[in-house]
N, C-alpha and C positions, 0 to 999 in steps of 0.2 A: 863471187862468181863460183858455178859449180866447178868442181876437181873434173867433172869429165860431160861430155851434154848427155850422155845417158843419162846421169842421175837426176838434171832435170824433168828427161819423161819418164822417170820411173817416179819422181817425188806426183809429178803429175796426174798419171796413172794411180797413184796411191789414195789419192786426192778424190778421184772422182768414182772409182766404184766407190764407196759408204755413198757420198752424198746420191749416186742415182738410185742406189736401192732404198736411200730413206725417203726419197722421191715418191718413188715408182707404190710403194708403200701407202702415201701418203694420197694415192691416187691420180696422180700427174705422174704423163710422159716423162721416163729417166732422160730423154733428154735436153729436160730442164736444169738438167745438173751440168751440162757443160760449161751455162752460164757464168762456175766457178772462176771462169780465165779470164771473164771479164772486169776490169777494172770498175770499182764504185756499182757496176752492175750486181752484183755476187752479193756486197750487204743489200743492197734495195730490196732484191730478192729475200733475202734470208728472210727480210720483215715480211714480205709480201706472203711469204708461205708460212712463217710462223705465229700470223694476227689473223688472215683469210680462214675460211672456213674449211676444210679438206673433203674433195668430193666423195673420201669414205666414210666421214663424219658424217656427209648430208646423206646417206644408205639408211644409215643409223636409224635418222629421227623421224 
Protein backbone atom coordinates (compact mmCIF):
# COMPACT_ATOMS: atom_id res chain seq x y z
CA UNK A 1 0.00 0.00 0.00
CA UNK A 2 1.15 3.52 -0.96
CA UNK A 3 2.89 5.69 2.14
CA UNK A 4 0.25 8.37 1.06
CA UNK A 5 -2.70 8.20 -2.15
CA UNK A 6 -0.91 11.08 -3.60
CA UNK A 7 1.82 9.00 -4.68
CA UNK A 8 -0.45 6.64 -6.30
CA UNK A 9 -1.74 9.55 -8.76
CA UNK A 10 1.46 10.71 -9.13
CA UNK A 11 2.90 6.94 -9.91
CA UNK A 12 -0.12 7.09 -12.29
CA UNK A 13 0.22 10.29 -13.89
CA UNK A 14 3.89 9.30 -14.49
CA UNK A 15 2.61 6.30 -16.09
CA UNK A 16 0.74 7.80 -18.58
CA UNK A 17 2.21 10.79 -20.15
CA UNK A 18 5.24 8.50 -22.13
CA UNK A 19 2.74 6.04 -22.92
CA UNK A 20 0.14 8.85 -24.62
CA UNK A 21 2.98 10.61 -26.43
CA UNK A 22 4.23 7.30 -27.72
CA UNK A 23 0.59 6.91 -28.76
CA UNK A 24 -0.11 9.99 -30.24
CA UNK A 25 3.21 9.46 -32.13
CA UNK A 26 2.37 6.23 -33.40
CA UNK A 27 -0.77 7.98 -34.85
CA UNK A 28 -3.65 6.95 -32.55
CA UNK A 29 -5.65 9.25 -30.23
CA UNK A 30 -3.38 9.57 -26.71
CA UNK A 31 -6.22 8.69 -25.44
CA UNK A 32 -5.64 5.20 -26.11
CA UNK A 33 -3.18 5.29 -23.39
CA UNK A 34 -5.43 5.45 -20.56
CA UNK A 35 -6.27 2.04 -21.31
CA UNK A 36 -2.90 1.58 -19.12
CA UNK A 37 -5.36 1.26 -15.81
CA UNK A 38 -7.03 -1.25 -17.32
CA UNK A 39 -6.52 -4.78 -15.95
CA UNK A 40 -5.32 -7.54 -18.76
CA UNK A 41 -6.64 -4.75 -21.11
CA UNK A 42 -3.13 -2.66 -21.16
CA UNK A 43 -1.21 -6.12 -22.32
CA UNK A 44 -3.90 -6.87 -25.08
CA UNK A 45 -3.22 -3.54 -26.12
CA UNK A 46 0.44 -3.47 -25.91
CA UNK A 47 0.33 -6.37 -28.60
CA UNK A 48 -2.53 -4.71 -30.53
CA UNK A 49 -0.28 -1.61 -31.17
CA UNK A 50 2.98 -3.34 -31.27
CA UNK A 51 1.99 -6.19 -34.29
CA UNK A 52 -0.91 -3.72 -36.13
CA UNK A 53 0.33 -1.55 -38.65
CA UNK A 54 0.55 2.23 -37.35
CA UNK A 55 -1.38 4.74 -39.26
CA UNK A 56 2.02 6.60 -39.72
CA UNK A 57 3.55 3.81 -41.06
CA UNK A 58 0.58 3.47 -43.72
CA UNK A 59 1.60 7.61 -44.86
CA UNK A 60 4.73 6.12 -45.54
CA UNK A 61 4.01 3.56 -48.10
Amino acid sequence: MYPHPFVGLLAGILAVIPAWKIVSKAGYHGAWSLLIFVPLVNIIMMYVFAFNQWPTEKLRT
